[in-house]
C-alpha atoms as a printed R data frame, in Angstrom:
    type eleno elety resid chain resno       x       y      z
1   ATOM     1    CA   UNK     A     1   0.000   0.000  0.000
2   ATOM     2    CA   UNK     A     2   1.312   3.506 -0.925
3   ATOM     3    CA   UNK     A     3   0.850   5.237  2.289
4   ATOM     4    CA   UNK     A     4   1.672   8.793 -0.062
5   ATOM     5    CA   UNK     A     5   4.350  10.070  2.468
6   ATOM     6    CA   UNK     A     6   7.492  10.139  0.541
7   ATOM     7    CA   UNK     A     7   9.200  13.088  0.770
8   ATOM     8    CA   UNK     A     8   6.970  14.858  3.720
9   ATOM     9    CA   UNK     A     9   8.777  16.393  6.824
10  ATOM    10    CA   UNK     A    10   7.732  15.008  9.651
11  ATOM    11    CA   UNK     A    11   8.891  16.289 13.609
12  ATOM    12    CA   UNK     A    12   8.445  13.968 16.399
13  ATOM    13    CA   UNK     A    13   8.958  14.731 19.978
14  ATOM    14    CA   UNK     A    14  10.291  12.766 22.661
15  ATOM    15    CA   UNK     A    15  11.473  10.512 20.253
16  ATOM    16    CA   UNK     A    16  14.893   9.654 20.969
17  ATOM    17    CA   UNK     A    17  13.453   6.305 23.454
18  ATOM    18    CA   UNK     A    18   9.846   4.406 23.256
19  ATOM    19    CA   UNK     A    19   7.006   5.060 21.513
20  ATOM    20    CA   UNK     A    20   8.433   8.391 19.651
21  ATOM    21    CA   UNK     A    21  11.403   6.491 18.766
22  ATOM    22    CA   UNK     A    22   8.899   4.003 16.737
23  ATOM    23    CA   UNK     A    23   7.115   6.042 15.259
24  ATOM    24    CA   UNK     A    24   9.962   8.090 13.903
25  ATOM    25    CA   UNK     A    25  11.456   4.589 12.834
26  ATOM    26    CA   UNK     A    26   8.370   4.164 10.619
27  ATOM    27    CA   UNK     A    27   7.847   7.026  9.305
28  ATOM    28    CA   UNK     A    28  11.486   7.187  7.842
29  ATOM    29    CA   UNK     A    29  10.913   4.026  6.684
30  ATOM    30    CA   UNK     A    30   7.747   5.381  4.526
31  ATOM    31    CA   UNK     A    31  10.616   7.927  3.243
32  ATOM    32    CA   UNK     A    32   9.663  10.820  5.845
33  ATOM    33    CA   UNK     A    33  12.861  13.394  6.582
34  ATOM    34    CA   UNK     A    34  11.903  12.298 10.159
35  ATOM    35    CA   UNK     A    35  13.119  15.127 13.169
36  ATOM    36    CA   UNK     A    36  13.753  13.795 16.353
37  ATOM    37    CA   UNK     A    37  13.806  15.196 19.273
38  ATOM    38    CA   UNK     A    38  15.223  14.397 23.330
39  ATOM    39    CA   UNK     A    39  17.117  15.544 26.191
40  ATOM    40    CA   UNK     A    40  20.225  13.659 26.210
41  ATOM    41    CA   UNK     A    41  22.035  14.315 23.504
42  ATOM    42    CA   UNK     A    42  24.141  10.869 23.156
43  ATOM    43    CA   UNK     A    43  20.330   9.184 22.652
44  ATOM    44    CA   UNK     A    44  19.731  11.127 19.804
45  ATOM    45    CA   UNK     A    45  22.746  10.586 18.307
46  ATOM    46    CA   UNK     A    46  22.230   6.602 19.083
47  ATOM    47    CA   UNK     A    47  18.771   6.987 17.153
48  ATOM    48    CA   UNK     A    48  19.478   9.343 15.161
49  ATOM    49    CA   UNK     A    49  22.190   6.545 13.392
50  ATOM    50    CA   UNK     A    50  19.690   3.020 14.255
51  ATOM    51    CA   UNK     A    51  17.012   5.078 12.357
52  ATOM    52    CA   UNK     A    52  19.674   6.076  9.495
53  ATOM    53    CA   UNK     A    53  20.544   1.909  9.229
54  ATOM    54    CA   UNK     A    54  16.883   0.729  8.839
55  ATOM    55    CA   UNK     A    55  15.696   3.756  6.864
56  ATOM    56    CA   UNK     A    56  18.341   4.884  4.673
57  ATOM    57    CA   UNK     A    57  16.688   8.135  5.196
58  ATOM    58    CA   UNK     A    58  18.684  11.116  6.244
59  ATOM    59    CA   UNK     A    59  17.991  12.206 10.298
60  ATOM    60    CA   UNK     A    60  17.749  15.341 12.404
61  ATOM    61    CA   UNK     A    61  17.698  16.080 15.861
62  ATOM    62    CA   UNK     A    62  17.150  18.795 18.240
63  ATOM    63    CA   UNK     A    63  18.259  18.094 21.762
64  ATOM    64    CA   UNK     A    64  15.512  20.002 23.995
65  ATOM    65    CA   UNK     A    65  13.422  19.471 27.123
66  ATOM    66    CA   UNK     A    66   9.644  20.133 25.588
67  ATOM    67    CA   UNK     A    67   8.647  21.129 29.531
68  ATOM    68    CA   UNK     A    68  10.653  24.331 29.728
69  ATOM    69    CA   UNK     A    69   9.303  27.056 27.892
70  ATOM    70    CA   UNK     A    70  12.231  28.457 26.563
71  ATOM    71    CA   UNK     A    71  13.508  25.224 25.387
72  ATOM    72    CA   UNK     A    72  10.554  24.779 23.229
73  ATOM    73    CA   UNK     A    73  10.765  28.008 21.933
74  ATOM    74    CA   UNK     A    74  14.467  27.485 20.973
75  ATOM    75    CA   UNK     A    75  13.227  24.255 19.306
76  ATOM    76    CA   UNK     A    76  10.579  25.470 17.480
77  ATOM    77    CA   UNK     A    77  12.563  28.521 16.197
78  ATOM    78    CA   UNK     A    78  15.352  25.846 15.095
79  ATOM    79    CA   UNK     A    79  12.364  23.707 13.373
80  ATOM    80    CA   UNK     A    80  10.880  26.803 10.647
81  ATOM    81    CA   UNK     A    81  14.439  28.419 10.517
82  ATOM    82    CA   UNK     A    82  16.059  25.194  9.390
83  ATOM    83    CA   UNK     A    83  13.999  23.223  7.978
84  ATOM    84    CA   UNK     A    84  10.545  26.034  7.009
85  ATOM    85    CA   UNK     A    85   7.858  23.654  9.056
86  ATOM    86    CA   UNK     A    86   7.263  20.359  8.949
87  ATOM    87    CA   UNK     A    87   4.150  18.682  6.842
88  ATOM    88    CA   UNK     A    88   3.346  16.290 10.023
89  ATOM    89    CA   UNK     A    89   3.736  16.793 13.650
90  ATOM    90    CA   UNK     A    90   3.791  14.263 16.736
91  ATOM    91    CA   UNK     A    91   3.290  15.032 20.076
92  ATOM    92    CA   UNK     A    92   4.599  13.084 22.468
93  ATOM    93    CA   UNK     A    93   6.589  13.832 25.903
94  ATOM    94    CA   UNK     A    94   7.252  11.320 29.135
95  ATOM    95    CA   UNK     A    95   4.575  11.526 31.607
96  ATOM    96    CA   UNK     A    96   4.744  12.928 34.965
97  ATOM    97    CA   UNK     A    97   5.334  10.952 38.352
98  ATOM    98    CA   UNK     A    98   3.214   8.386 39.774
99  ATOM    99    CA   UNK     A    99   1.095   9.055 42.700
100 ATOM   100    CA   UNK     A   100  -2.262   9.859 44.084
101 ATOM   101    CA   UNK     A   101  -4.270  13.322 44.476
102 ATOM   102    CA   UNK     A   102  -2.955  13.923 47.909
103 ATOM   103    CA   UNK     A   103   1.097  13.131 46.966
104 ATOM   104    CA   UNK     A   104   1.620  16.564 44.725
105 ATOM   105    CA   UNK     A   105   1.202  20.415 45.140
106 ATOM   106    CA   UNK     A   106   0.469  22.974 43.024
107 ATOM   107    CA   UNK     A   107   4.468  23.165 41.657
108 ATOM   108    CA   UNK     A   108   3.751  19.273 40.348
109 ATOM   109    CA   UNK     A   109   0.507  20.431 38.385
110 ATOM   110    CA   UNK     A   110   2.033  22.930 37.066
111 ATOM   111    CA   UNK     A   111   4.850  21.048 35.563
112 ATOM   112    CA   UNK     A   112   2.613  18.472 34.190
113 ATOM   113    CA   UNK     A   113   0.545  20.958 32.765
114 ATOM   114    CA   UNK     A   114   3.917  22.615 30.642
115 ATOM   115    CA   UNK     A   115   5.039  19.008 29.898
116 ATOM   116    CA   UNK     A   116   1.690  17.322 28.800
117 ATOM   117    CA   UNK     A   117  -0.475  20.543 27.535
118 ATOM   118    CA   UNK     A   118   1.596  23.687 26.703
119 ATOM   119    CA   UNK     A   119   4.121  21.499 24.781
120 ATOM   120    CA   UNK     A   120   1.323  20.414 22.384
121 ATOM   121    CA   UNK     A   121  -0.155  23.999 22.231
122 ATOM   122    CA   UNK     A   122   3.277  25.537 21.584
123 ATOM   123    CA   UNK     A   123   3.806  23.370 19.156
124 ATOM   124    CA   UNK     A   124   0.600  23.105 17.448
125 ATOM   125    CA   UNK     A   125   0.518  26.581 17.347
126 ATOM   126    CA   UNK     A   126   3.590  27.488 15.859
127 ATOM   127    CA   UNK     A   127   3.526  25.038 13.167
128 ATOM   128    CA   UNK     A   128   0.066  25.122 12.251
129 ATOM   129    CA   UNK     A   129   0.620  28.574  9.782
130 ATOM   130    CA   UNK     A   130   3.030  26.747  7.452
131 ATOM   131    CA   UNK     A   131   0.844  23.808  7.349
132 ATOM   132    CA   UNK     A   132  -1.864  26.173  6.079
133 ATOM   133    CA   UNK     A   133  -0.400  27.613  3.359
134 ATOM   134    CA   UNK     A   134   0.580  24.141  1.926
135 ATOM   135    CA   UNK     A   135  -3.399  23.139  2.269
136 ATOM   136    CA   UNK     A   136  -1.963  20.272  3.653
137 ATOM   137    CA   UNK     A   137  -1.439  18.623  7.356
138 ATOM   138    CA   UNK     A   138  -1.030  15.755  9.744
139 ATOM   139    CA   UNK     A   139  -0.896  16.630 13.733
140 ATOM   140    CA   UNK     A   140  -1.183  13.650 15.723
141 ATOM   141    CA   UNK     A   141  -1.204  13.749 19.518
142 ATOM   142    CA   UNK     A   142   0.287  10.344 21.605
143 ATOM   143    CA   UNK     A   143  -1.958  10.476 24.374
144 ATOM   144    CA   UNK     A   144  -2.765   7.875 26.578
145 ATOM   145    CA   UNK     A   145  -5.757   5.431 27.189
146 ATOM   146    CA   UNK     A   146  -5.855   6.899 30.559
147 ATOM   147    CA   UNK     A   147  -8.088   9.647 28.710
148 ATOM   148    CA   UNK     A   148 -10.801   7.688 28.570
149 ATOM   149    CA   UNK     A   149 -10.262   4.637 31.194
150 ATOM   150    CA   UNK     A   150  -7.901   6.679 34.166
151 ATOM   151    CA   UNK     A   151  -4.805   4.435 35.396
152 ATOM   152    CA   UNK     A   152  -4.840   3.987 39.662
153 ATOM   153    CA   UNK     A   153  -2.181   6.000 40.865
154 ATOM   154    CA   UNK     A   154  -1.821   8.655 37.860
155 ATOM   155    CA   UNK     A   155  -3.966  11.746 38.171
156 ATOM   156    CA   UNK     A   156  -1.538  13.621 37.167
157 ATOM   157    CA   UNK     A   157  -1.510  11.866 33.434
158 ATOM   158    CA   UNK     A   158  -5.383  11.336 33.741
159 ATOM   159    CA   UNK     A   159  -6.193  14.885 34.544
160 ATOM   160    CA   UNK     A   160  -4.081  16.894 32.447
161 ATOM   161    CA   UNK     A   161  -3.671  14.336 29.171
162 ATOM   162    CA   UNK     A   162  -7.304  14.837 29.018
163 ATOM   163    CA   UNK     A   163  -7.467  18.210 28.081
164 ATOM   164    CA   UNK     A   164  -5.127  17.672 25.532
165 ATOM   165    CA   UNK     A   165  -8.207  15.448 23.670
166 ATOM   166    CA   UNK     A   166 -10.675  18.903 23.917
167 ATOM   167    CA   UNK     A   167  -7.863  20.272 22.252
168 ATOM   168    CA   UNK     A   168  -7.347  17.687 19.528
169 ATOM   169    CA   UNK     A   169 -10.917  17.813 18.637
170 ATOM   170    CA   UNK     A   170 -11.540  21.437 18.563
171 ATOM   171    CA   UNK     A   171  -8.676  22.152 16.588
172 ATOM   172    CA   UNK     A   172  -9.838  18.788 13.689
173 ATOM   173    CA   UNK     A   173 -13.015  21.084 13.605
174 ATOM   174    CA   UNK     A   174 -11.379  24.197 13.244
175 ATOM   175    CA   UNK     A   175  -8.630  23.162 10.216
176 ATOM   176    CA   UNK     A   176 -10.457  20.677  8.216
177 ATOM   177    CA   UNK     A   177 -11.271  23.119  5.648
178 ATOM   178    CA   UNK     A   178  -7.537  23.743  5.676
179 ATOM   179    CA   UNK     A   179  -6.423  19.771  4.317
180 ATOM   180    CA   UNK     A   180  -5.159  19.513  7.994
181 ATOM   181    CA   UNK     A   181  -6.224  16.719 10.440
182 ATOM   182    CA   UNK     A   182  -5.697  16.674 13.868
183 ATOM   183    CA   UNK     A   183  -6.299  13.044 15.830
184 ATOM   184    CA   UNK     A   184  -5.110  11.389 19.001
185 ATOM   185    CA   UNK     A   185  -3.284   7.952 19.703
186 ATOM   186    CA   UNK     A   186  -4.198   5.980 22.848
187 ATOM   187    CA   UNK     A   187  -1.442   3.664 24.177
188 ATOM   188    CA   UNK     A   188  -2.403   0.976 26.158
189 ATOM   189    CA   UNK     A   189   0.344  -1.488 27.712
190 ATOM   190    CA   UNK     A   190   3.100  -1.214 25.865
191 ATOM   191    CA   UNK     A   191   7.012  -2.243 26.167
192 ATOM   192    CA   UNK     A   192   8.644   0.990 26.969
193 ATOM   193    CA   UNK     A   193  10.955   2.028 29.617
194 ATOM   194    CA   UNK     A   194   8.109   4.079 31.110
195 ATOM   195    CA   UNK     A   195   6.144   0.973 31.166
196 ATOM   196    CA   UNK     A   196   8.632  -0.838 33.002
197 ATOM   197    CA   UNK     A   197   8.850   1.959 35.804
198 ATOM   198    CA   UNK     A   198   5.358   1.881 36.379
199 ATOM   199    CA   UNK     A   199   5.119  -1.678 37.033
200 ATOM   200    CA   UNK     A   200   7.681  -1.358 39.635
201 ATOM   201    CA   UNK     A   201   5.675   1.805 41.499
202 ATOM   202    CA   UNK     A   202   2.581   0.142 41.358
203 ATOM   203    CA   UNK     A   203   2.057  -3.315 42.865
204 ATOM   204    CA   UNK     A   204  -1.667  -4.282 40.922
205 ATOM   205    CA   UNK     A   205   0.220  -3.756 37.734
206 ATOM   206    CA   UNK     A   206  -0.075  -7.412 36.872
207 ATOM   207    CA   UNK     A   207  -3.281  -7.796 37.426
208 ATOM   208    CA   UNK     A   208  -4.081  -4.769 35.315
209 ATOM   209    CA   UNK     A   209  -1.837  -6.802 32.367
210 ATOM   210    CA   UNK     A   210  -4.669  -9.886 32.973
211 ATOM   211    CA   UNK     A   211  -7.550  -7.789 31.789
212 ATOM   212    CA   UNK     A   212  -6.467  -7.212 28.182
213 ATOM   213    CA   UNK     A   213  -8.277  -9.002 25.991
214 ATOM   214    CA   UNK     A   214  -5.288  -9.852 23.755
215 ATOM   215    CA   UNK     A   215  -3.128 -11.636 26.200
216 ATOM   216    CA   UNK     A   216  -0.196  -9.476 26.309
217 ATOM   217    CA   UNK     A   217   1.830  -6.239 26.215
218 ATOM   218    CA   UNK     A   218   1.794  -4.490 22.877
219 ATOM   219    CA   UNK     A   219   5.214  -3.739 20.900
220 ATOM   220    CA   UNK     A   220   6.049  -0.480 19.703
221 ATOM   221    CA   UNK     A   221   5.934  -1.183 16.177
222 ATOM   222    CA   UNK     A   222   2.676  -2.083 16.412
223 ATOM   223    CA   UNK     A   223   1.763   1.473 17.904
224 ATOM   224    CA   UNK     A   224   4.272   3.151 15.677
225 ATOM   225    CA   UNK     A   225   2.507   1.743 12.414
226 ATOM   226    CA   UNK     A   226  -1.148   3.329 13.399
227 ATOM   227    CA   UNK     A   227   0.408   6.398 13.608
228 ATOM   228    CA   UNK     A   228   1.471   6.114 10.400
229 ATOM   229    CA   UNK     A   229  -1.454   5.191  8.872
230 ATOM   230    CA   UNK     A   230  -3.225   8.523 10.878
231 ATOM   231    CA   UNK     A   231  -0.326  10.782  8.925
232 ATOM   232    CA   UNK     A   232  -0.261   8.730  5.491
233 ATOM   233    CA   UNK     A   233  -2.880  10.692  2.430
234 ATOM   234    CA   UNK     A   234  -4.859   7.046  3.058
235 ATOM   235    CA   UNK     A   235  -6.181   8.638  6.286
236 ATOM   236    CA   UNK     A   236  -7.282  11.312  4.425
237 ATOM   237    CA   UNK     A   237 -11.111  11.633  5.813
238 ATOM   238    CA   UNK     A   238 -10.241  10.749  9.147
239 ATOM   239    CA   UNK     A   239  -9.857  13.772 11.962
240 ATOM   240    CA   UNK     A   240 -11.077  14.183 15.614
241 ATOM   241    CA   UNK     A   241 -10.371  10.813 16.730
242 ATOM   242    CA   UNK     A   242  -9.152   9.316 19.460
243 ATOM   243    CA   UNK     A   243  -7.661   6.136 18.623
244 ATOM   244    CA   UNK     A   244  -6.977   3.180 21.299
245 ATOM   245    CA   UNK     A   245  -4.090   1.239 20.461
246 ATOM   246    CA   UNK     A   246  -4.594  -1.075 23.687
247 ATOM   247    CA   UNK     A   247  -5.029  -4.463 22.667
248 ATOM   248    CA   UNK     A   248  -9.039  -3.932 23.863
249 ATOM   249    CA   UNK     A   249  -7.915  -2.698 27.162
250 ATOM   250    CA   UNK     A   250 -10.368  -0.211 27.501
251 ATOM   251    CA   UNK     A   251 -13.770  -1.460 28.473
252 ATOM   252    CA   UNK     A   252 -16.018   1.548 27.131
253 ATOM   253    CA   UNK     A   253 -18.450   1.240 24.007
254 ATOM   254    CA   UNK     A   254 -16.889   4.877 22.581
């Protein structure tokens, strides 16, 4: 299947580990100039060369923390003055600590609110324009299932990735006439670092893992290759979703 994505500029954040690391795997592989992005700078440079191997596409990287304002603005200003945009944009960060309502004040809201929300806005925001004047545009928000099943012992992630959703479908309604479209990704279990760290914080992990339907964790390709499909010109007439990728974890009917 042509998926119609040679040659498009994608940027992906958080993507020098996990799930962003996938998906910037695949989308290089569908011949996307793919622009990663991390803190540490020896990751990128690790990724930036595994994605060169399988790909044969050339890679970029910016090395910048998307929860510090400045940072993204540095990284955004590097993204139009270097490259003039991008045609598709991931958002994607880490998610904040593990713990329940009473465990954090206001100072941890606040910085799960730059790392989970303003990061998208800022980014959505600035890119958006050049998107526009092509009449053509993929933003894709990696969310979490918690958005519509919440995850014991994360309000943090629960409460604030959930806005980001009201976002994502306010915006599909607003730029559809524009040949953008603007959907969200739902992991469910998947094997990631972060994945790893919250089975060790929370002790009914396992018996969380029992209740998906298909029997066991999902791989990151697996994710990676949805989001592909969302940002390929076959997903052409679909914006506004929310998309589990959860192996049927979530028990609701929508």
């Amino acid at each position: 299947m042509d998926l119609g994505l040679e040659g498009k500029r994608a940027f992906i954040g958080a993507s020098s580990k996990g799930l962003g690391k996938a998906v910037a795997r695949e989308l290089a592989k569908e011949g996307v100039e793919v622009i990663i992005n991390g803190r540490t700078l020896e990751d990128l440079k690790e990724t930036k060369h595994e994605i060169e191997l399988a790909s044969g596409q050339k890679v970029h990287y910016i090395q910048a923390d998307l929860s510090v304002a400045g940072e993204r603005a540095r990284l955004i200003d590097e993204i139009i003055s270097q490259f003039g945009g991008v045609d598709i944009l991931v958002t994607n960060t880490g998610g904040p600590p593990s713990g329940q309502f009473e465990t954090f004040g206001k100072r941890d809201w606040d910085q799960a609110y730059e790392l989970l929300l303003a990061s998208a806005v800022d980014l959505m925001q600035s890119l958006l324009p050049g998107m526009k004047r092509k009449g053509w545009g993929r933003i894709i928000a990696i969310t979490s299932m918690a958005v519509k099943q919440p995850v014991n012992n994360l309000i943090l992630s629960n409460s604030v990735r959930a806005s980001v959703i009201g976002l994502v479908k306010t915006l599909s309604n607003e730029v559809g006439k524009d040949g953008i479209t603007v959907n969200s990704v739902l992991p469910g279990y998947t094997a990631t670092e972060r994945l790893e760290k919250l089975r060790e914080s929370n002790a009914s992990f396992e018996k969380v893992l029992d209740e998906v339907p298909l029997g066991r964790i999902g791989r990151p390709a697996e994710f990676a290759a949805a989001v592909v499909f969302l940002a390929s010109e076959r997903a052409g007439y679909i914006t506004g979703v929310s998309l589990p990728i959860d192996g049927g974890a979530i028990k609701s009917l929508l």
